[in-house]
N, C-alpha and C positions, 0 to 999 in steps of 0.2 A: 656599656652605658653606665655611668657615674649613679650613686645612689642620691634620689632628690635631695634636695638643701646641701651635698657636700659639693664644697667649691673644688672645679676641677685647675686651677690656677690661685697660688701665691704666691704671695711677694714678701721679702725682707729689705725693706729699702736700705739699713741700714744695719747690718750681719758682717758684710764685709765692706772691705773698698769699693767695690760697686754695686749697683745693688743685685740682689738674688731674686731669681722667680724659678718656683718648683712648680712644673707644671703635668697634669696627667694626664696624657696623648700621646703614649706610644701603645700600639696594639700589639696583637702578638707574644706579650712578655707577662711571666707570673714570676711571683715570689717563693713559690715551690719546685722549681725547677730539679732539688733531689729528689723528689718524691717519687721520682721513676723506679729507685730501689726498691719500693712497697711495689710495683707490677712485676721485678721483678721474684721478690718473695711469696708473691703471691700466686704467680705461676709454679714456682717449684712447690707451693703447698699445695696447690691446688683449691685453697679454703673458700674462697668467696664464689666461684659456680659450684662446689658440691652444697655449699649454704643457700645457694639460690634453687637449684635442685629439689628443695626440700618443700619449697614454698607454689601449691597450686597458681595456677594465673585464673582469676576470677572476671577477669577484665572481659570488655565485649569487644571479640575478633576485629581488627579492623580499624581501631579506635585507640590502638596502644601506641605510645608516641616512647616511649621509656619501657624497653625490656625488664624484667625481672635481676639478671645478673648486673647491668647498668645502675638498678637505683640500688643493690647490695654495695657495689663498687664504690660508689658517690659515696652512700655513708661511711664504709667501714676506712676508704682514705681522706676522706675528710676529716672522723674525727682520729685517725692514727698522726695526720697532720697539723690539728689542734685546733680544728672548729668540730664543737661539741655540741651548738647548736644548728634545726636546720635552717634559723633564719641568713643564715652565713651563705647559704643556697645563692640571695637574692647578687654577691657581688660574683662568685664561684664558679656560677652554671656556664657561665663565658670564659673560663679562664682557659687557656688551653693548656695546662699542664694536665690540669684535671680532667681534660674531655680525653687527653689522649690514655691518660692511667684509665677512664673506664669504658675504652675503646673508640674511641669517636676521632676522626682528623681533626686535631688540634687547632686548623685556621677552619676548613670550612665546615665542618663535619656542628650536627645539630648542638643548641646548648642545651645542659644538664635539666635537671632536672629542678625546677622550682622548689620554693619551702611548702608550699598547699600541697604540691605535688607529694612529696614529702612526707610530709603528715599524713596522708590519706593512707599512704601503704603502710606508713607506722600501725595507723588503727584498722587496718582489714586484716592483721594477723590476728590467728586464734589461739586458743590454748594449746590443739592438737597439734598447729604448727610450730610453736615454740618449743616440745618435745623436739618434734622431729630435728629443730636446730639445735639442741642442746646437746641431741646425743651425735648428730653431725660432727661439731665442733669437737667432740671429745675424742670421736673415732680419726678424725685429720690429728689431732695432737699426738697422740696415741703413734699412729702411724708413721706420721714423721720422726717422733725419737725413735720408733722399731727402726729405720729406714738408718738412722743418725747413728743408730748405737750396733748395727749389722754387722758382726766380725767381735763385738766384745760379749761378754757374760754376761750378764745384767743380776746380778745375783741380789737385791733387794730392792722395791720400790716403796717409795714412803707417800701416803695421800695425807696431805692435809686439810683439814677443812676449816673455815673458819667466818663468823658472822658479822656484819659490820654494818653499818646506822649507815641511813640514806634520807635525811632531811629534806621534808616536803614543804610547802608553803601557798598549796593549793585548795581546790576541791579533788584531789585524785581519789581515784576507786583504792579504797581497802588500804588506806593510810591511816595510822591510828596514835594517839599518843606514848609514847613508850617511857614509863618513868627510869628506867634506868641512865636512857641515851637522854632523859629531860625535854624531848622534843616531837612532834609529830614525825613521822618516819616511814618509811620501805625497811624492811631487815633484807636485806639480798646474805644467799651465803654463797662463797668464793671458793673454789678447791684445787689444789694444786700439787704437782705428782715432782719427788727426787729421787733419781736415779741414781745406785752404788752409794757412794760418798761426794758426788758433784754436791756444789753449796747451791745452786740456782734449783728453784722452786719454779715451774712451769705451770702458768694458768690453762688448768682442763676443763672448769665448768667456770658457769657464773651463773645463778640462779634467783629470779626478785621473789619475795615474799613479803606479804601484808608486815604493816606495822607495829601488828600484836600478836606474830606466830612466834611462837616456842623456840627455842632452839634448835631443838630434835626434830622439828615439823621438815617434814621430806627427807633427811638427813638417811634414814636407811634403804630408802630409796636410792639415792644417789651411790650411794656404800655399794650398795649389789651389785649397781648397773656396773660402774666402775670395776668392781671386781672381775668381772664377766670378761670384759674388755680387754682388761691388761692379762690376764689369764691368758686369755685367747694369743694376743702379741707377744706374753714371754712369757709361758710355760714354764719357766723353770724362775723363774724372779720367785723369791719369798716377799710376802706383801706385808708393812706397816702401815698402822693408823695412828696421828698425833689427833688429838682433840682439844678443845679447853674444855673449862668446868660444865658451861652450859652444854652440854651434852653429855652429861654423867646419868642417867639414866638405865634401869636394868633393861628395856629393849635394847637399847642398843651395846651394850654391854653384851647380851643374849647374840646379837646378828655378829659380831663381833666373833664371839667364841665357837657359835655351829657354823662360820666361812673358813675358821683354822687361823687369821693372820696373828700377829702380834699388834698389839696395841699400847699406847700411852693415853690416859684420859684423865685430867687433874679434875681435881674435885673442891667442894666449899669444904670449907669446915664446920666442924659440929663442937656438936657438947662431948662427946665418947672419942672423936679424936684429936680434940684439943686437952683431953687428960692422958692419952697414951701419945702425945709429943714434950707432954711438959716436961720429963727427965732431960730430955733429949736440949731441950732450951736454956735450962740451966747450965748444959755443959755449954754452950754455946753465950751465954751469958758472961760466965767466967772468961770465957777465951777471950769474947771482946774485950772483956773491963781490963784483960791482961796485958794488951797488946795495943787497944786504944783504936784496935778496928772496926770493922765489919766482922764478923764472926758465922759460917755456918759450918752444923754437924747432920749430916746425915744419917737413917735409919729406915727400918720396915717393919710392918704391923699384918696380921690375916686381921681383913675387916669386913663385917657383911651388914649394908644397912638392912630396915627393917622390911625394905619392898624385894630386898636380894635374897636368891633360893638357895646361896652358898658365901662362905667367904672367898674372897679375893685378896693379892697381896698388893699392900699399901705400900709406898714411899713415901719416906716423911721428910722433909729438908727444917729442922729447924735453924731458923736465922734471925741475928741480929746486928740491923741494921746502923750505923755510925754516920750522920751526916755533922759538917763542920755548921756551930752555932742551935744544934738541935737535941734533944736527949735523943738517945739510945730505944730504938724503936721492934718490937718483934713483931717478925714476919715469917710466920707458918706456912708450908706449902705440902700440899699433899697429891699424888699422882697415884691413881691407879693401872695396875700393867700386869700384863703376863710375860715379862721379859724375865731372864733367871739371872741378869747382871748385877753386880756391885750396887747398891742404890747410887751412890753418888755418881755413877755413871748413865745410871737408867735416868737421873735429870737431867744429868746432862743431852742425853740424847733427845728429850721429851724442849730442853730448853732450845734446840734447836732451827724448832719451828718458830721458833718467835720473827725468822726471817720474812713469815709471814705476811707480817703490819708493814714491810715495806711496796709486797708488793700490794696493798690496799690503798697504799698513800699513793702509789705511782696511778692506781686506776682512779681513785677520785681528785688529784691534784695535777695529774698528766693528762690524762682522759676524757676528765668531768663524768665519772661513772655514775655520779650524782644528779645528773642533768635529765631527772623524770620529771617533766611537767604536763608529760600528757594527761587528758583527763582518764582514759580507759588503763586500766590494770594490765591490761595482755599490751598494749600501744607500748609503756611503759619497760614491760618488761623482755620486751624486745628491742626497745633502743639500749639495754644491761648486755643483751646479749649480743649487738653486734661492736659495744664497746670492747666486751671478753674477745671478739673476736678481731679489732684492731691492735688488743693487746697481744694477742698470740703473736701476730705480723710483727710486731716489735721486738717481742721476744726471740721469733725465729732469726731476726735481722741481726740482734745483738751479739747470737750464738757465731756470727760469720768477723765478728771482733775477739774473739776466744783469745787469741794470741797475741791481743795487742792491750797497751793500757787505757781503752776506750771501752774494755768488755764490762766494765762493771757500771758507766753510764747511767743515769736514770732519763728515765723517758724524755723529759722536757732537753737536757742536755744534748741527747740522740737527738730528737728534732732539731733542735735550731745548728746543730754541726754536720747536719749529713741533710736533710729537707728542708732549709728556711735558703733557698739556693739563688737570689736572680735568674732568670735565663730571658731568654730570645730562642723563639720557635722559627724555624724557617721550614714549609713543606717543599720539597720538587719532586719532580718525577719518579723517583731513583731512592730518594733517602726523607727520612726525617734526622734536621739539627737543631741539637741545641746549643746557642751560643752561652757558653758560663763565665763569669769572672775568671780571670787567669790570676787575679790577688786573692782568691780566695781562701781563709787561712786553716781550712783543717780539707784542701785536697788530696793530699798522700790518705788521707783515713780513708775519703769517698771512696777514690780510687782502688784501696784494696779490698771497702766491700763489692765494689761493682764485678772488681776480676772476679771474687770469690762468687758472684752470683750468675756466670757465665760470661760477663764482658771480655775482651780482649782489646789487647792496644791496638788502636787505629794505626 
């Protein structure tokens, strides 16, 4: 059924030689007709029923029209398909692409699930529930690269973790001004695990916190859980942690050193270490004014602030920076680590993570991992976590383009070349089909992820 006031028939009387009418009256047919890929990605992870597993049914026997695994489904490929809100429910719930991805028969089988509907299970999760899916999600990650990476060595994994502004514009619970980000905010933090020397950073958690928590706030918690984890799955991996500065803290520093990993964690500057880099800036000063570039020298220092019960070894990168029409600008950087390497290479390894900020741009510009307008805080920070958990599906999907020049893709791109598909549903006895465009211009790619995800040529 059309949404009220949009007209289901128009006209261009004059567009072409004759005139045009677009009209909306064929049933059967959706605009996401790839999206079948996410079912089946989703079967090989298995993610979306052990997520639904997690979550009690509170509901009164009898009275349940929408399964638990059904309204997981609905969200997690909706918004992997790029409706991030659940008023998008209201055209959706009838679509049959979508009924049949969260099991329903496509023509006759019930529609989805409403946006009230929706909403209601958004805000009946609790805090206790939200663990349980947090550490869900991380144990499927986890598992799938053990499973992915079975027959190789896995000789170091790197966690990154990292925090990012979540702009609110509501009455939400535990929203708070944040002068740094200059806006009312969620801080959600993001964390995500590299295996060997692969450059892809895989989303393991996603976590929402108020908009005046610390940096550090939960951070050693997750640290543990996580270590626990990949422990258990590879035993023999040596563990790293990249941080930024807001996490430079002697706990964590402390959880760091009695777990055994290696560590990078940059720091602000002070007064005591912006005097033991000044040498170091001058030669760096010289070189640019020499050469009319950009100029950095790297260095190390043992530095212990005044909350620290030892010294530590510092990295120091002094640099100066050259932009055209600009003076010559210094930009001090400081890491601390327990790594024994070169410093210029212990940044570079630390500068690594900055791959980081793409995958943040992908979850709130692909995703809308930004999209909390619930009023309750747990409501909230469950619709964070099943966004982490459409991201994961994407991620897993993308790993199945490894070999081709589609694997470096960002989200939006993936969607509209593999999911944004026409189709025509036909059910009979015997099969379900879908009828696809034959001009459609990126099928060799569909194609090869479909074989790769058990299809075979008809």
């Amino acid at each position: 059924m059309a949404e009220q006031g949009v007209a289901q028939t128009l006209l261009f009387p004059t567009l072409f030689d004759k005139p045009l009418v677009a009209t909306f009256d064929t049933p059967h047919q959706s605009s996401d007709g790839g999206a079948i890929l996410l079912k089946a990605i989703d079967d090989a992870l298995g993610l979306t029923s052990r997520l639904a597993a997690c979550l009690p049914e509170r509901r009164q026997e009898g009275k349940i029209e929408h399964e638990l695994p059904t309204l997981i489904r609905q969200r997690c490929f909706g918004l992997a398909c790029g409706y991030a809100d659940a008023n998008d429910a209201a055209q959706l719930k009838a679509d049959p692409i979508h009924k049949l991805l969260a099991g329903r028969d496509p023509i006759t089988g019930a529609a989805l699930a409403s946006q009230p509907t929706l909403s209601r299970f958004e805000n009946v999760v609790t805090a206790r529930d939200l663990y349980g899916l947090t550490q869900t999600l991380a144990d499927v990650v986890i598992a799938h690269h053990q499973a992915r990476l079975a027959g190789q060595r896995v000789r170091r994994i790197t966690i990154d973790l990292d925090p990012t502004d979540d702009p609110t514009h509501g009455q939400q619970e535990l929203t708070f001004f944040n002068g740094h980000y200059g806006t009312w905010c969620y801080l959600p933090v993001v964390g995500t695990l590299t295996f060997n020397g692969e450059r892809t950073q895989h989303l393991v958690t996603a976590i929402l916190r108020p908009g005046n928590a610390h940096a550090t706030l939960g951070v050693i918690g997750i640290l543990r859980r996580l270590f626990r984890k990949l422990r258990l799955a590879f035993p023999y991996a040596r563990l790293r942690v990249r941080l930024d500065g807001g996490f430079a803290s002697p706990a964590v520093f402390t959880c760091l050193e009695d777990e055994g990993v290696e560590y990078l964690v940059a720091m602000a500057s002070n007064p005591r270490l912006e005097k033991r880099i000044r040498r170091l800036l001058g030669k760096a000063r010289m070189r640019s004014k020499a050469t009319g570039e950009s100029a950095q020298v790297f260095g190390e220092t043992r530095y212990a602030a005044k909350s620290w019960k030892r010294k530590r070894r510092v990295i120091m990168k002094a640099e100066v920076v050259r932009l055209v029409g600009r003076d010559p600008r210094d930009n001090p950087r400081f890491v601390v680590t327990n790594l024994p390497q070169a410093p210029r290479r212990v940044y570079e390894i630390y500068r690594e993570r900055g791959d980081v900020e793409n995958r943040l741009k992908e979850l709130h510009y692909g995703l809308g991992f930004d999209r909390t307008s619930c009023t309750r805080f747990w409501a909230n920070a469950f619709r964070v976590l099943l966004t982490a958990a459409a991201y994961v599906l994407l991620q897993a999907l993308r790993q199945r383009l490894a070999a081709t020049p589609a694997a470096s893709l960002q989200v939006g791109t993936l969607r509209e070349r593999l999911f944004k598909l026409g189709a025509r549903v036909q059910v009979s006895a015997r099969r379900i089909v879908l009828h696809l465009p034959s001009a459609f211009p990126w099928l060799a790619l569909w194609q090869a992820v479909a074989l790769a995800l058990g299809a075979s040529p008809g």
